[in-house]
C-alpha positions as CSV (number, residue, x, y, z in Angstrom):
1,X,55.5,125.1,125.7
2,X,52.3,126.8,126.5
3,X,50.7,123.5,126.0
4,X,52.7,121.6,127.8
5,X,52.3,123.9,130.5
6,X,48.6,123.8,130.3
7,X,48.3,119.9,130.7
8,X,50.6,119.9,133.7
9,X,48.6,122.2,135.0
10,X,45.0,120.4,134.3
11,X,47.3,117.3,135.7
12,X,48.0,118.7,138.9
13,X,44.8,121.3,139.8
14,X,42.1,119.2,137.2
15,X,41.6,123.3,135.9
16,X,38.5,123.9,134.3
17,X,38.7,122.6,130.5
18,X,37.0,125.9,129.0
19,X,39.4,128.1,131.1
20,X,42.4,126.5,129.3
21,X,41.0,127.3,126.1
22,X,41.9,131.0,126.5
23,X,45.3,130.6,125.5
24,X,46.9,132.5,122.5
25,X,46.7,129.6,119.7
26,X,49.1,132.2,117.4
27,X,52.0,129.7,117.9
28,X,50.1,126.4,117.4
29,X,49.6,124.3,114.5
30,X,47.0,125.3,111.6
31,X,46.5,122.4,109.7
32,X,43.7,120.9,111.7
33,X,43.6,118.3,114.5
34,X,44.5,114.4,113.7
35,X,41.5,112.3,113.6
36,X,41.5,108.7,114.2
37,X,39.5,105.8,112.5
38,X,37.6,104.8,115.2
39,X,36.1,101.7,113.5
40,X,39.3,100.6,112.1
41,X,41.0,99.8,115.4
42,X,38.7,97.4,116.1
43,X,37.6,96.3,120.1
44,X,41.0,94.4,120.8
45,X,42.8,97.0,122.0
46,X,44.1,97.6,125.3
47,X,45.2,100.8,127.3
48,X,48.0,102.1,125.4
49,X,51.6,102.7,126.8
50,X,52.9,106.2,126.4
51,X,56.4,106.5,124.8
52,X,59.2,109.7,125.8
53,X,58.7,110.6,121.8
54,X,55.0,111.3,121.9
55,X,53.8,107.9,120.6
56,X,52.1,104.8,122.1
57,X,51.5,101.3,121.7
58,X,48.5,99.0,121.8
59,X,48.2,95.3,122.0
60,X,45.7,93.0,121.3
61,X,43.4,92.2,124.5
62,X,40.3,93.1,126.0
63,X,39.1,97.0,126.9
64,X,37.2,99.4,125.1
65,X,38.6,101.0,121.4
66,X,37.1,104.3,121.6
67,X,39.3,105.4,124.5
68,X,42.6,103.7,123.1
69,X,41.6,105.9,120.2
70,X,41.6,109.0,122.0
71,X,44.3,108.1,124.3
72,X,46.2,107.2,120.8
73,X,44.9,110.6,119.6
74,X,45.9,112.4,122.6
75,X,49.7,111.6,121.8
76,X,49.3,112.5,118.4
77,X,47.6,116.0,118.8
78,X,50.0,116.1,121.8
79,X,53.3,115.7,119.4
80,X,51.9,118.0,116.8
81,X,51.0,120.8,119.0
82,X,47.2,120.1,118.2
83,X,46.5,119.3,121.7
84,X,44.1,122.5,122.2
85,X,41.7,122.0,119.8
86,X,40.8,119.1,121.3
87,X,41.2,119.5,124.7
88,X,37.8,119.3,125.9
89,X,37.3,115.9,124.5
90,X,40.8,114.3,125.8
91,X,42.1,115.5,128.5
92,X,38.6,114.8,130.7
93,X,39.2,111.1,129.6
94,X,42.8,110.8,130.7
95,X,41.9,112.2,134.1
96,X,39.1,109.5,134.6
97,X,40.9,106.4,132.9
98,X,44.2,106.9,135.0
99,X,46.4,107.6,132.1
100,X,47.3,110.6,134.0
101,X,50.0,109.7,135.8
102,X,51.4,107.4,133.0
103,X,51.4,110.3,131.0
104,X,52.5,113.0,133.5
105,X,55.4,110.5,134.0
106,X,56.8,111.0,130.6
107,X,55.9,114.7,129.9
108,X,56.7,116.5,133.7
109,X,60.1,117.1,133.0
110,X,60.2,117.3,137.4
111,X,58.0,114.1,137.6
112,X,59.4,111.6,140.4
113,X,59.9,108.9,137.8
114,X,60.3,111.0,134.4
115,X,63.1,110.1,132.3
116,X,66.4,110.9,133.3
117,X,65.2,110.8,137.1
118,X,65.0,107.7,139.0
119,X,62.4,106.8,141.3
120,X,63.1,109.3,143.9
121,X,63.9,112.3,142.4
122,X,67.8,111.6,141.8
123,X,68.5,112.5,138.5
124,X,70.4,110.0,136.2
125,X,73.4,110.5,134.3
126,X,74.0,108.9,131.2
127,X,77.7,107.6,130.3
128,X,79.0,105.9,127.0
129,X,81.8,102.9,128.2
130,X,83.9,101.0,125.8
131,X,84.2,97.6,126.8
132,X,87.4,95.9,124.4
133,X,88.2,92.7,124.5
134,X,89.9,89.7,122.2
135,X,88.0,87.3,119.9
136,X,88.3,83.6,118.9
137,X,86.4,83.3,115.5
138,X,86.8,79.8,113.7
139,X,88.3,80.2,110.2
140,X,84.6,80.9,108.4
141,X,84.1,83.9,111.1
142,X,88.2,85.1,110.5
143,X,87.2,85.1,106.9
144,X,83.9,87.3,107.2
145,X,86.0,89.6,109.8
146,X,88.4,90.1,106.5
147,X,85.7,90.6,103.9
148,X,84.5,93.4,105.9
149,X,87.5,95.1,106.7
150,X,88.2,95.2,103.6
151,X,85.1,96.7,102.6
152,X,85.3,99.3,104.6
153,X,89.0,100.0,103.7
154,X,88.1,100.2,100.1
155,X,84.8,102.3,100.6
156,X,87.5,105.1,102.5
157,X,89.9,104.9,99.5
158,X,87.5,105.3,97.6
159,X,85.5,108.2,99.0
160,X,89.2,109.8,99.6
161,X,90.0,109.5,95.9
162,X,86.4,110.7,94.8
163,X,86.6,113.8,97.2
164,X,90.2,114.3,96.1
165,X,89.4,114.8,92.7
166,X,86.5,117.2,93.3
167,X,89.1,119.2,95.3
168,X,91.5,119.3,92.8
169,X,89.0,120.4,89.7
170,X,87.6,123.0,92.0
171,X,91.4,124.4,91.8
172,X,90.5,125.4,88.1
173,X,89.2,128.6,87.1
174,X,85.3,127.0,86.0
175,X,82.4,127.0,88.3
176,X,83.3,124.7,91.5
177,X,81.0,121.5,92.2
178,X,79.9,120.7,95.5
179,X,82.1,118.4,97.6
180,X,80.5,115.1,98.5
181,X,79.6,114.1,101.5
182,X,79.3,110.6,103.2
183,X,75.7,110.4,102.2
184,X,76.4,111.2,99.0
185,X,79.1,108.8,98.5
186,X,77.1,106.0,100.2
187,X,74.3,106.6,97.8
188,X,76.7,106.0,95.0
189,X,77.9,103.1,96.1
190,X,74.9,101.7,96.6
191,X,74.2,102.1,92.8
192,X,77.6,100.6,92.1
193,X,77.1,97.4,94.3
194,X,74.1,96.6,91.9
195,X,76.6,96.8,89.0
196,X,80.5,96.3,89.5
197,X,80.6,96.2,93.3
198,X,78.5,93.1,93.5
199,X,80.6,91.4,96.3
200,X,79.8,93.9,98.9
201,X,76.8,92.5,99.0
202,X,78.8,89.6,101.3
203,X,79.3,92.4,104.2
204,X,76.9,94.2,106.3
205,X,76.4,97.6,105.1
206,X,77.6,99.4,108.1
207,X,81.4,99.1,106.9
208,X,81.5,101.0,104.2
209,X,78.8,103.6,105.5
210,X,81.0,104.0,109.0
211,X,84.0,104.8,106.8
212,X,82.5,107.0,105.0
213,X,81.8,109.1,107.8
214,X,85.2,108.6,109.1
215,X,86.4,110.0,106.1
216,X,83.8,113.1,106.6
217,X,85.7,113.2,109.9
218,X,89.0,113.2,109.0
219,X,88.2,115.5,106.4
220,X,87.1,118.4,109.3
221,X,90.1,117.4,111.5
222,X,92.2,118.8,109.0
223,X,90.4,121.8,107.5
224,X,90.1,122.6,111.4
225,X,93.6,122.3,112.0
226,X,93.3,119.5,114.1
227,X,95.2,116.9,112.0
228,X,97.2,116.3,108.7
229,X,95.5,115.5,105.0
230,X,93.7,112.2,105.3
231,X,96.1,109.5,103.7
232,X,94.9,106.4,101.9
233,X,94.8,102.8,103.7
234,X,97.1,100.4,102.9
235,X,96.6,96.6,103.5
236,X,100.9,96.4,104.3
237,X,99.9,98.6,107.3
238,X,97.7,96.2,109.0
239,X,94.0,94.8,107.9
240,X,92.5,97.6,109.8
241,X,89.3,98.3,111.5
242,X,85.0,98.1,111.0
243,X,82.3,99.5,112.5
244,X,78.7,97.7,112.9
245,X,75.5,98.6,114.9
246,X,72.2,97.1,114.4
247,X,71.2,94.2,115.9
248,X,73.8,93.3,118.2
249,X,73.7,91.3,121.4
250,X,75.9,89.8,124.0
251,X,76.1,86.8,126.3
252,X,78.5,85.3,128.4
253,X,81.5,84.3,126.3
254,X,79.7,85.2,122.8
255,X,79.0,88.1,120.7
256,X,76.4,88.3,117.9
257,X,77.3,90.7,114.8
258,X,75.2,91.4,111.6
259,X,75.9,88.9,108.6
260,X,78.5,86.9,111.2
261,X,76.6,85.7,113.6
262,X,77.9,84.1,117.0
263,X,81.5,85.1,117.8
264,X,83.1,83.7,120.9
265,X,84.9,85.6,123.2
266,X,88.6,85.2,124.8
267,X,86.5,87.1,127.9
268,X,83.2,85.6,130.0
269,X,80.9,88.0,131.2
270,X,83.7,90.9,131.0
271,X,80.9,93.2,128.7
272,X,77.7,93.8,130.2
273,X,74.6,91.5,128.6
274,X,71.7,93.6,129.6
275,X,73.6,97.4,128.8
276,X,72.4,99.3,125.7
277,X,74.8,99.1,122.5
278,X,75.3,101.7,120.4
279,X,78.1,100.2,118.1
280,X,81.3,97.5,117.9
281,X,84.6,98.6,116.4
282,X,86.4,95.4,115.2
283,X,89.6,95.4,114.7
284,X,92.6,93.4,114.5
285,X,96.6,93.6,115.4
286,X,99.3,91.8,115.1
287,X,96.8,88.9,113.8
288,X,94.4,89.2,116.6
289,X,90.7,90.5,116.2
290,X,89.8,92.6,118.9
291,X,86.4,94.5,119.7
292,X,85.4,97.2,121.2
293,X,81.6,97.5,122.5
294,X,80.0,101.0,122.9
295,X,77.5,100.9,125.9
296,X,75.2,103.5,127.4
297,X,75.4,103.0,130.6
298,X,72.7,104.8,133.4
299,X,74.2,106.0,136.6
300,X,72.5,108.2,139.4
301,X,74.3,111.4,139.7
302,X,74.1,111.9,143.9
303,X,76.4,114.7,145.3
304,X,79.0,112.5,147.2
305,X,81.1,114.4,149.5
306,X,84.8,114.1,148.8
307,X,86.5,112.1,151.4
308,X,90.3,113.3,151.3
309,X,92.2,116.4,150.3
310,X,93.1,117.9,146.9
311,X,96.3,115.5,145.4
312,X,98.5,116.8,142.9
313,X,100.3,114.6,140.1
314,X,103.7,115.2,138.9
315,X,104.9,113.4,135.4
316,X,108.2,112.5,134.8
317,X,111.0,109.8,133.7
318,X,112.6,108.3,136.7
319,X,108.9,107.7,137.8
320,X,106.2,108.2,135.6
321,X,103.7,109.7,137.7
322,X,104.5,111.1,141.3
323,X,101.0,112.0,143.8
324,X,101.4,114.9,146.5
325,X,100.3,112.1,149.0
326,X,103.7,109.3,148.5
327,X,102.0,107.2,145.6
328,X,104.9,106.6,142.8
329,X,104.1,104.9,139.5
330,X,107.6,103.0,138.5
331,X,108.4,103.9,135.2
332,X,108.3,100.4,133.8
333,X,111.0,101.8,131.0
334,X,109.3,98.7,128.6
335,X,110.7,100.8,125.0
336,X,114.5,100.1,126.7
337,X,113.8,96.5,128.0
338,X,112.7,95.0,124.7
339,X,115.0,97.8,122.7
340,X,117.8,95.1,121.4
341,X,115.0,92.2,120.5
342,X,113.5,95.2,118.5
343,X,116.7,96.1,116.8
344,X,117.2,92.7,115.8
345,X,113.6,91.9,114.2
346,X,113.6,95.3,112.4
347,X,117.3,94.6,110.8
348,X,115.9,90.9,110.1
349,X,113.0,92.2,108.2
350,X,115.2,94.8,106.0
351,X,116.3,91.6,105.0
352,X,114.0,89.7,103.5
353,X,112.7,90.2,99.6
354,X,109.6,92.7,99.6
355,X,106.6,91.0,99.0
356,X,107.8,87.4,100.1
357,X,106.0,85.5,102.6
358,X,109.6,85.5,105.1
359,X,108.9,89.1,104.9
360,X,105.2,88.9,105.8
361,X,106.6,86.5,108.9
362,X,109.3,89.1,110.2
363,X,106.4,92.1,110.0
364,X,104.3,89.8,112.1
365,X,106.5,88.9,114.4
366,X,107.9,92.8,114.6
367,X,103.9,93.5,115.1
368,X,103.6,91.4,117.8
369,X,106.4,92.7,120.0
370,X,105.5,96.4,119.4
371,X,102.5,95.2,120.5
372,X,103.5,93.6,123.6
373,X,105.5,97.0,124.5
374,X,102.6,99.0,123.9
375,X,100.7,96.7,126.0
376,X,102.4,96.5,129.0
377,X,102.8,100.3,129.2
378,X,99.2,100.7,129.0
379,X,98.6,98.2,131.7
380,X,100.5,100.1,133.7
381,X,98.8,103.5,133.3
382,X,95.3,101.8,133.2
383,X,95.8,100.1,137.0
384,X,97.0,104.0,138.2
385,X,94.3,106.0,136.4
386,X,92.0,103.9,137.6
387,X,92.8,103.8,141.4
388,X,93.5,107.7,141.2
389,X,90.2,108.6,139.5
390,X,88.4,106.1,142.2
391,X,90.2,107.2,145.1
392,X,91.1,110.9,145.2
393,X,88.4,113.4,144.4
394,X,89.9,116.8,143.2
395,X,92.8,115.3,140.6
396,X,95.7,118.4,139.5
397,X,98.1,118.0,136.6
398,X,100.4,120.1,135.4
399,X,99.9,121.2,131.5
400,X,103.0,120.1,129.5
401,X,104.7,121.2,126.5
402,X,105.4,117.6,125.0
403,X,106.1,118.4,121.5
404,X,108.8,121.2,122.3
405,X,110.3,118.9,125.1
406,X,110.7,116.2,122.2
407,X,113.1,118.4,120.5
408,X,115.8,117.3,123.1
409,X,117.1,114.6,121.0
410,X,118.7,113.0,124.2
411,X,115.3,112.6,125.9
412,X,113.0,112.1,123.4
413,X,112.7,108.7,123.1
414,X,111.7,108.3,127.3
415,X,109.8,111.0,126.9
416,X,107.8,109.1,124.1
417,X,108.1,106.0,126.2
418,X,106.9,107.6,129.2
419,X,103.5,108.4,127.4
420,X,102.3,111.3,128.9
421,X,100.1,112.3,126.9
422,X,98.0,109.1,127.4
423,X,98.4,109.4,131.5
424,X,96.3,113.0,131.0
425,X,93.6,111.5,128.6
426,X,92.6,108.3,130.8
427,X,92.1,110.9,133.8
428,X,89.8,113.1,131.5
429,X,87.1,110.3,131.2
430,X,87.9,108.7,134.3
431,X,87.4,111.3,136.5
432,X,83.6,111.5,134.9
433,X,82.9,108.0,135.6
434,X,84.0,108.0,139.4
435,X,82.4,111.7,139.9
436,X,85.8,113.1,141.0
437,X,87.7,116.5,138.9
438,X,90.4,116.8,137.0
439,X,91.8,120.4,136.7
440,X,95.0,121.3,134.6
441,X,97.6,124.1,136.2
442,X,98.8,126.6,133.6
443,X,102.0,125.6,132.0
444,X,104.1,128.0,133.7
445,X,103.4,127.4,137.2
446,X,106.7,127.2,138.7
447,X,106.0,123.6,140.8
448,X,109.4,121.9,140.6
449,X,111.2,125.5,141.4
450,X,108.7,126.3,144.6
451,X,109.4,125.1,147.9
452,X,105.9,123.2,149.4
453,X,106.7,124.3,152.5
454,X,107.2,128.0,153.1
455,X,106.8,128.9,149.4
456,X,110.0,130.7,148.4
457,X,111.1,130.2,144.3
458,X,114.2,128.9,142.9
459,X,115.6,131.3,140.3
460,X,116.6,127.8,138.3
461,X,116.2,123.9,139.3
462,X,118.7,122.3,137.0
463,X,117.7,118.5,135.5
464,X,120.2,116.7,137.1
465,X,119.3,118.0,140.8
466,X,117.3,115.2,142.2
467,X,116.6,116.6,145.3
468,X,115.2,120.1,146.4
469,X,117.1,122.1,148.9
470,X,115.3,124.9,150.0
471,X,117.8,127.8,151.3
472,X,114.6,129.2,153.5
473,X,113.3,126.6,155.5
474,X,116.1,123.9,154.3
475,X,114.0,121.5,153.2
476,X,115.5,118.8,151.9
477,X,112.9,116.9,150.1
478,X,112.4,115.0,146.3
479,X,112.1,117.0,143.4
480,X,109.0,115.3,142.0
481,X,107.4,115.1,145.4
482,X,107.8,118.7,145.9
483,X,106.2,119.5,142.7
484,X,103.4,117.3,143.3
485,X,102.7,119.3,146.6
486,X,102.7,122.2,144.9
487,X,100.2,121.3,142.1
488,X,97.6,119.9,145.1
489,X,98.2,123.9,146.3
490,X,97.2,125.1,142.8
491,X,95.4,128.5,144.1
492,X,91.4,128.4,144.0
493,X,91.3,124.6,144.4
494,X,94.2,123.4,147.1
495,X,92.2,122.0,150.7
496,X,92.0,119.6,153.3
497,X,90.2,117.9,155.8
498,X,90.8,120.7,158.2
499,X,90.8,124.0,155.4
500,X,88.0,124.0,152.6
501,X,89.1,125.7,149.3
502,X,87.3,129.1,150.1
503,X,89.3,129.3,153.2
504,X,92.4,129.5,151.2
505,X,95.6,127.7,150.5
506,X,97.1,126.1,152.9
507,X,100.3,123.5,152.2
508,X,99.4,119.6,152.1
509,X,102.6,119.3,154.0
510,X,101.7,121.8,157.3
511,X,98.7,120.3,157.1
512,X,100.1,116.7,157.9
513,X,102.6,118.0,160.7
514,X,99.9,119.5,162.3
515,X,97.5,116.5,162.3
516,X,100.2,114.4,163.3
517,X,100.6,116.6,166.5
């Protein structure tokens, strides 16, 4: 840091060279300074473009070679904390060549145009999107799209049955062996697709190595608690899902993956062309392949004032979601409308002789009506979610006990039809991409008990009362509605247009009589 401080400072004052010499060299390096092979880079070289990392680049055109090399060297000594050493040799060279500003530009973490600022000074935000649509391979691609998932299913039954085994022998009283990790098992299975594994040669090599680490994964979710023992893939189940990265590129209506090629796509121009891909997740349902694109997307993070008051969100079963301001989301109840086609295809595939292709057809066809439900329930929440995060800019929910409200037997099946659980987790990412915040009330707030109006509380608010009757004011007002009022006045965050949240809490409802007036 001393350094770095030093060449910003020569950068902006051009200090005398011999006066930055002074510093205290205890913390730099002590191996000696790089030295470059002048004669070696020859005279076609041109001035050399400065990377983030320290490096540079150098193409072949006219221009002098002995200052590439030092501005090559500079980068070098720069990155290795060298720099001092040789200060008076580059830095007066940089200064009269111009490279100053190219390299200020990437090392002046307050530089107008540094990264992670755009021109301007507004700083830059960087957000990873999913972008999943549906494919339309032709029967080689379908093929290819089995021979990896498969790979990748047998690479995590296998790393689950090699770790499984270490587990149990370290359960003996002898000295314990180390636990493998994904690199570990990867590197053994690279020896063992020279020898017996020779047909995942066929696949790309990301499948197996991603599910190794998604083993690693599921391995720490459940020493942390966080989930069950990792259980072992079965092809009855569904084909499953692979992950690639590499070299992978998109354009309108087509999709390049490694050792595929060109896959069309049910979509045009849905994922972004020109984004930055980290990885695709491929997977396929109910006999569909379906793939989801990891992007890095770069978005300017301006202060934007908020341009309404605080809403609160209510979840329940007569209406899935209930906003402070009137906004109802219908439950679409999709689990009860398709309920008797279900019954019917699941008693129709008890039926049929295990392992017989009648039974294959009745799983399928079960598998694609679960997955119309799931579909339409999702499309549903997505539409809300989205409008809510977009439109509202201080979001409050109430935190929910889900599991012990399951254990009423006669609502558990619209409660796990009313998928609360997922309403909360679009609004957590959501809410980042549109700039607005989502804040969770403590589970025992009492919002359906409390009137909105002059606050008193309810000693008990029974299920079946639909309506709240308030025996202070008498208001006479929906249950849902008055709870969602009461989570937008959630203490330290409830305002309006006419109250800011330091002012206090003042209800959403006096607040709209008195603006009416």
């Amino acid at each position: 840091m001393v350094i770095l401080w030093a060449y910003r400072c020569l950068l902006s004052t051009q200090t005398d060279v011999k006066q930055l010499l002074r510093i205290d060299r205890s913390k730099d390096g002590q191996n000696g300074g790089f030295t470059p092979d002048l004669d070696r880079l020859g005279p076609q070289l041109r001035k050399p473009h400065f990377s983030p990392r320290g490096g540079c680049s150098a193409a072949v055109t006219g221009g002098s070679a002995r200052k590439t090399a030092q501005a090559i060297f500079f980068a070098r000594a720069f990155q290795s904390g060298e720099i001092v050493k040789h200060l008076e040799t580059v830095v007066p060279f940089c200064i009269s060549s111009g490279l100053e500003e190219e390299v200020a530009r990437h090392y002046h973490p307050n530089h107008r145009s540094a990264p992670g600022r755009k021109a301007g000074g507004a700083p830059v935000m960087k957000i990873f999107r999913a972008y999943k649509t549906e494919l339309a391979p032709d029967d080689a691609q379908l093929a290819a799209l089995y021979r990896h998932a498969g790979a990748a299913r047998f690479a995590y039954n296998w790393g689950l049955e090699w770790k499984n085994n270490v587990r149990l022998f370290n359960m003996l009283p002898h000295p314990r062996l180390k636990t493998p990790t994904a690199v570990d098992l990867h590197r053994e299975l690279t020896t063992l697709k020279k020898t017996k594994l020779s047909w995942m040669y066929e696949v790309s090599k990301c499948a197996p190595q991603e599910a190794l680490r998604d083993l690693d994964a599921a391995f720490s979710n459940f020493f942390e608690h966080r989930a069950g023992f990792p259980n072992f893939k079965s092809r009855k189940r569904g084909v499953g899902s692979f992950t690639l990265y590499g070299v992978i590129s998109v354009r309108p209506g087509e999709i390049h993956f490694p050792r595929i090629g060109w896959v069309r796509l049910k979509e045009r121009g849905y994922i972004p062309s020109r984004a930055h891909i980290n990885s695709v997740t491929v997977s396929e349902r109910a006999r569909r392949w379906y793939v989801a694109v990891n992007v890095v997307v770069e978005e300017s993070r301006e202060p934007i004032t908020p341009p309404g008051p605080v809403v609160g969100v209510d979840r329940g079963l007569n209406s899935l979601a209930v906003v402070s301001d009137g906004t109802v989301l219908e439950n679409p109840r999709v689990l009860r409308r398709y309920e008797r086609k279900l019954k019917h295809l699941q008693r129709n595939l008890s039926r049929k002789k295990k392992g017989s292709s009648n039974r294959r057809k009745a799983r399928e066809a079960l598998a694609r009506l679960h997955m119309r439900v799931a579909n339409t329930r999702l499309d549903a929440i997505q539409k809300f979610t989205t409008t809510l995060a977009n439109t509202k800019p201080v979001i409050v929910v109430e935190d929910l006990d889900v599991k012990k409200m399951m254990g009423n037997h006669h609502l558990a099946r619209a409660i796990a039809d009313a998928a609360w659980g997922e309403i909360s987790r679009q609004l957590r990412y959501k809410t980042l991409w549109h700039r607005s915040t989502l804040i969770t009330a403590e589970r025992w707030y009492p919002s359906t008990k409390r009137c909105s109006t002059c606050g008193h509380v309810k000693d008990a608010m029974p299920l079946e009362e639909r309506t709240f009757h308030c025996e202070g004011c008498g208001l006479d007002i929906d249950r849902d509605l008055n709870a969602a009022r009461n989570l937008a006045e959630w203490p330290g965050v409830a305002r309006t247009l006419e109250t800011p949240a330091e002012g206090g809490v003042q209800s959403t409802a006096i607040a709209a009589d008195s603006a009416s007036q």
